[in-house]
C-alpha positions, 0 to 999 in steps of 0.5 A, a space after each residue: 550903711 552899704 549892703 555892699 561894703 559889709 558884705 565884702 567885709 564879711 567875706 573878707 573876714 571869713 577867709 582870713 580866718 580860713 573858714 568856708 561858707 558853710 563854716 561861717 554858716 555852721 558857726 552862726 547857725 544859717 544856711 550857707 545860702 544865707 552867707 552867700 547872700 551876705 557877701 553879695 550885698 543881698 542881704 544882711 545879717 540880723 541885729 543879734 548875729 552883727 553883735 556875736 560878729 562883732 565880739 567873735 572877731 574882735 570888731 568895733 560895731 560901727 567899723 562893722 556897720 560902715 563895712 570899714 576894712 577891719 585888721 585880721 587878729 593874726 596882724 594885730 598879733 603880728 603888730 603886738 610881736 613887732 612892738 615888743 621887740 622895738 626896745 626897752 626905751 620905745 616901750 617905756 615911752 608908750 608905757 608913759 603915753 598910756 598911763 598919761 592918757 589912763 588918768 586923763 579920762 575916767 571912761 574906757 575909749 572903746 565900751 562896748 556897744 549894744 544895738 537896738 532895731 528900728 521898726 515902723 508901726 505905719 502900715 504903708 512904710 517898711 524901715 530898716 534901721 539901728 540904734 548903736 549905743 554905749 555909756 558914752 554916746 548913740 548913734 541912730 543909722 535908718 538904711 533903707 525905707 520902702 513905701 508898701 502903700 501902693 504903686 505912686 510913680 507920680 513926679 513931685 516938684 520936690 521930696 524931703 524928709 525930716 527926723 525928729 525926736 520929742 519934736 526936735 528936728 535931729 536930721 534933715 535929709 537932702 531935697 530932692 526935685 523932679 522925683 517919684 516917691 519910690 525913687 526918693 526913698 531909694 536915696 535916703 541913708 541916716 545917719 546920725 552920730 553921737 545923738 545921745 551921751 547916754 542910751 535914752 529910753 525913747 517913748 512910743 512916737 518920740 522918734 518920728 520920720 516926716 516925709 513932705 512931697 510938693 506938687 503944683 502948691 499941694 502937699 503931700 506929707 506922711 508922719 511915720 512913728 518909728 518904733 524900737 524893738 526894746 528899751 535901752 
């Protein structure tokens, strides 16, 4: 996830729909300081607020979270007009395509998604993170991990880092050499697509982030158990 790109995407979104700051403030029920932090990339909204964002403006969640430019309702209305103008021979043949399509698959390709939070219940690590999921599939996003346990400016020989769930390695995060812990956290952004088909209820201490750092033939490895704020 980049702070950066979803805050221009929130930005963008409000002015196409021709609201200020303080109306997107009013609607949602924040400070106006607080979408000014948003569009900055500083801050972003919470898990409840994304979901309402999502369904108030018609957006896919994942769209969303990626910070991918979404088209306004006015262009898809705009696209709908132009379609049905196009003729009654165009129309019969998207009619014949969707109907096709409709019997092939028994699911709808865009349910809707719900998000859960991730947390950590380690004291010396603070995470950000979601699970997006569906009837069809999840995907586990962590953004940013901060160490709280303490200044280590220390340079390892090599840091890596892997997320396991029930002890099935599902990501390995790319090593990185002659780093400091703070600097390697910086670089780590999960993100792990169509993990599940359905939304698993995850027990506590299933889903585990392990981080290994290695320097003149010691190890230094922290277990950090990951927590979400609910069942699926």
């Amino acid at each position: 996830m980049d702070p950066q790109k979803v805050g221009n995407l929130i930005k963008e979104l409000r002015k196409n729909n021709g609201l200020t700051q303080k109306d997107l403030a009013d609607k949602y029920g924040v400070t106006y300081q607080a979408v000014s932090k948003w569009e900055n990339g500083t801050n972003l909204p919470d898990i409840v607020l994304i979901k309402q964002m999502c369904d108030d403006f018609n957006l896919n969640v994942n769209d969303f979270l990626d910070g991918n430019k979404i088209q306004s309702k006015s262009s898809k209305s705009f696209n709908i007009l132009v379609g049905i103008l196009i003729g009654v021979i165009v129309v019969a043949i998207i009619v014949t395509i969707v109907i096709h399509y409709q019997h092939k698959e028994e699911s709808p390709t865009n349910p809707d998604i719900d998000l859960k939070k991730i947390t950590t219940t380690c004291d010396i690590f603070k995470i950000s993170g979601n699970l997006a999921y569906n009837a069809q599939s999840s995907t586990i996003r962590i953004s940013k991990i901060e160490y709280c346990g303490g200044d280590d400016t220390k340079k390892y020989e090599s840091i890596k880092c892997v997320l396991s769930e029930s002890d099935n390695v599902i990501y390995t995060c790319e090593e990185e050499k002659n780093i400091n812990l703070e600097d390697y956290l910086k670089t780590i952004s999960i993100k792990v697509d169509n993990y599940k088909q359905t939304c698993k209820i995850y027990k506590e201490d299933t889903l585990m982030l392990f981080i290994e750092a290695k320097d003149n033939n010691k190890t230094t490895s922290y277990k950090i158990p990951l927590h979400l704020d609910d069942e699926c």
